[in-house]
C-alpha positions as CSV (number, residue, x, y, z in Angstrom):
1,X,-105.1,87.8,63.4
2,X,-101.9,88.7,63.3
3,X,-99.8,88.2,66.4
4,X,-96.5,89.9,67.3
5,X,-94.4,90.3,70.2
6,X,-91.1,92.3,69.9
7,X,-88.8,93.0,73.2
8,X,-86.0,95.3,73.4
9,X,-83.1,95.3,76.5
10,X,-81.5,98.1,77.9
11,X,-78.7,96.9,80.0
12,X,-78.2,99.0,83.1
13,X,-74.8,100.4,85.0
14,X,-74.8,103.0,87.1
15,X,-78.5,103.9,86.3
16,X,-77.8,104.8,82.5
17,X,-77.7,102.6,79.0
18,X,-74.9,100.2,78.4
19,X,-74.3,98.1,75.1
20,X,-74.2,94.9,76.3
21,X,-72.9,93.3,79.3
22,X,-69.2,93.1,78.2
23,X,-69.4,97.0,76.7
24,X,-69.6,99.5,80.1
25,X,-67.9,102.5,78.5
26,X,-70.3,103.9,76.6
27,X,-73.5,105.1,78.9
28,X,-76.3,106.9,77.5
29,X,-79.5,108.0,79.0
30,X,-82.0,105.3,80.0
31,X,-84.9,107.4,79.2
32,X,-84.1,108.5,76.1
33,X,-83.5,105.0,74.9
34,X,-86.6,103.7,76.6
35,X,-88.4,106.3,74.5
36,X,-87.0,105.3,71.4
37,X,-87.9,101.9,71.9
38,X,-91.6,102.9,72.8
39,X,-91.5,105.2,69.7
40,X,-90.7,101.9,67.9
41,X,-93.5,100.3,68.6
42,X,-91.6,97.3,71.1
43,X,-93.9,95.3,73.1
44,X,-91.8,94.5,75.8
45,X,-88.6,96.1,77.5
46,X,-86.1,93.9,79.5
47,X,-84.3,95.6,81.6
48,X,-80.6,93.8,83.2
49,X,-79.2,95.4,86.4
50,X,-75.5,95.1,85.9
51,X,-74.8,96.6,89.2
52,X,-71.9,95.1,91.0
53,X,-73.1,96.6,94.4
54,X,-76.4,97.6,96.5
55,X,-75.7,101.4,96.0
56,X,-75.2,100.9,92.3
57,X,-78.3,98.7,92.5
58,X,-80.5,100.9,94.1
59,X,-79.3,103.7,91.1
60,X,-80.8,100.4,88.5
61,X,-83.9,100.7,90.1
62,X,-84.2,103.9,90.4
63,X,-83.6,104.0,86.2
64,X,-85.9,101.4,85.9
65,X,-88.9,103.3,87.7
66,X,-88.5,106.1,85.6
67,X,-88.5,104.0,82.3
68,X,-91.9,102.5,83.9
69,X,-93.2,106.3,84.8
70,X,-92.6,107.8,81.6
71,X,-92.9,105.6,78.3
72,X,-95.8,103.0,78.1
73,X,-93.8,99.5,77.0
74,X,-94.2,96.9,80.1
75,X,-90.9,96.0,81.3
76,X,-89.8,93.2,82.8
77,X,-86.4,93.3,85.1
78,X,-84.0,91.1,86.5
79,X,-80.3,90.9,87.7
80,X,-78.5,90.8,91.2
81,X,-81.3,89.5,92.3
82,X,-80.3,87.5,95.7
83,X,-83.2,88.0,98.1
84,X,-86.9,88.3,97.8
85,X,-86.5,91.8,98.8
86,X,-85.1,92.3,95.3
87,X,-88.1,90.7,93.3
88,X,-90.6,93.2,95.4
89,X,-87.8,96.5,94.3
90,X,-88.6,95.4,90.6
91,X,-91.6,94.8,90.9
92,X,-92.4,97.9,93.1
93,X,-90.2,99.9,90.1
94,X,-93.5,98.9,88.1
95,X,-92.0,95.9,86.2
96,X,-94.5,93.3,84.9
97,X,-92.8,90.4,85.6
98,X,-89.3,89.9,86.8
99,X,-86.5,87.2,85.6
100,X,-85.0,84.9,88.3
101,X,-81.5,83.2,86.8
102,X,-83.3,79.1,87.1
103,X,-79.4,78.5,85.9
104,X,-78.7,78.8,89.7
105,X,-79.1,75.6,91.7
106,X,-79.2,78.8,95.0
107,X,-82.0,80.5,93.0
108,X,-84.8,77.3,92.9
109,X,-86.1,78.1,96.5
110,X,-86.3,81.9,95.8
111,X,-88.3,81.0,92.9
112,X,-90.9,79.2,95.0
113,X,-90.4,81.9,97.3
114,X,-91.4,84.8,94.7
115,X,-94.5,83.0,92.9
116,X,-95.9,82.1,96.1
117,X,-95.8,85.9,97.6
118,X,-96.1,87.6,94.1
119,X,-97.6,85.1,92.0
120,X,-96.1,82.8,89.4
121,X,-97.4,85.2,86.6
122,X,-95.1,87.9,87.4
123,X,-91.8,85.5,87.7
124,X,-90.0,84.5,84.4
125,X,-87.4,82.0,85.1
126,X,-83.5,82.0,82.3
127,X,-82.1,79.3,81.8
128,X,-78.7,78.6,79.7
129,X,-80.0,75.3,79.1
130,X,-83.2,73.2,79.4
131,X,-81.0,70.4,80.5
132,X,-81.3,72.1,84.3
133,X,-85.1,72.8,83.8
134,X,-86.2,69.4,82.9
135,X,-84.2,67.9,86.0
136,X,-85.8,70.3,88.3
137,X,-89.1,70.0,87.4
138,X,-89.5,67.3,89.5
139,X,-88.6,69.2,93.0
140,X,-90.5,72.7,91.9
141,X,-93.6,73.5,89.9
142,X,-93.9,77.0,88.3
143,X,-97.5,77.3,87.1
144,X,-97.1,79.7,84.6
145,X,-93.5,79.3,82.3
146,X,-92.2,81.5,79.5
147,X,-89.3,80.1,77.4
């Protein structure tokens, strides 16, 4: 059997579609994009908050609920994420699973934090290198990784 598993992004500013995290000028609708991609047959959308403050932030999430209301791709979210309070917002926005920055030496107790309240199931961790992972793995165990 024939296995496949294709994932989109949609970076988010100001609750609408971005190109990429260096491109903010041209915005288009969220939704229509999220339909596109569930049109296409994706198996997975990530969706980046590039919000740069908590009212921009709470516009991401906001975005990010409707992608989950109306197409039927799982998401997965992540971005400004600085509190546990943020993990539960994506996760509450109906994300699968949501992406903690393991690149962060700040971030390794929030990990523990968020699989221990949500379950490690739901938490994905990004790393720029494996370098950091395999000299933390020693002071935190994640159950369940995806790399």
């Amino acid at each position: 059997m024939e296995h496949k598993n294709i994932v989109a992004t949609i970076y988010l500013k100001d609750g609408m579609a971005v190109k990429s995290p260096t491109e903010l000028d041209n915005k288009k609708d969220v939704l229509e994009l999220a339909s596109v991609y569930d049109d296409s047959g994706i198996d997975k959308i990530i969706c980046y908050d590039l919000s740069t403050d908590d009212e921009e932030h709470e516009k991401n999430i906001l975005a990010i609920r409707e992608i989950n209301r109306n197409v039927q791709v799982k998401t997965a979210g992540g971005g400004n994420i600085k509190r546990l309070e943020d993990v539960k917002k994506f996760l509450y926005a109906g994300c699968v699973e949501v992406i903690l920055n393991g690149s962060k030496p700040e971030t390794i107790d929030l990990i523990k934090e968020a699989s221990a309240r949500f379950g490690s199931q739901k938490m994905l961790v990004s790393l720029a290198t494996v370098d950091f992972y395999l000299r933390q793995r020693i002071s935190f165990k994640i159950t369940s990784t995806s790399f």
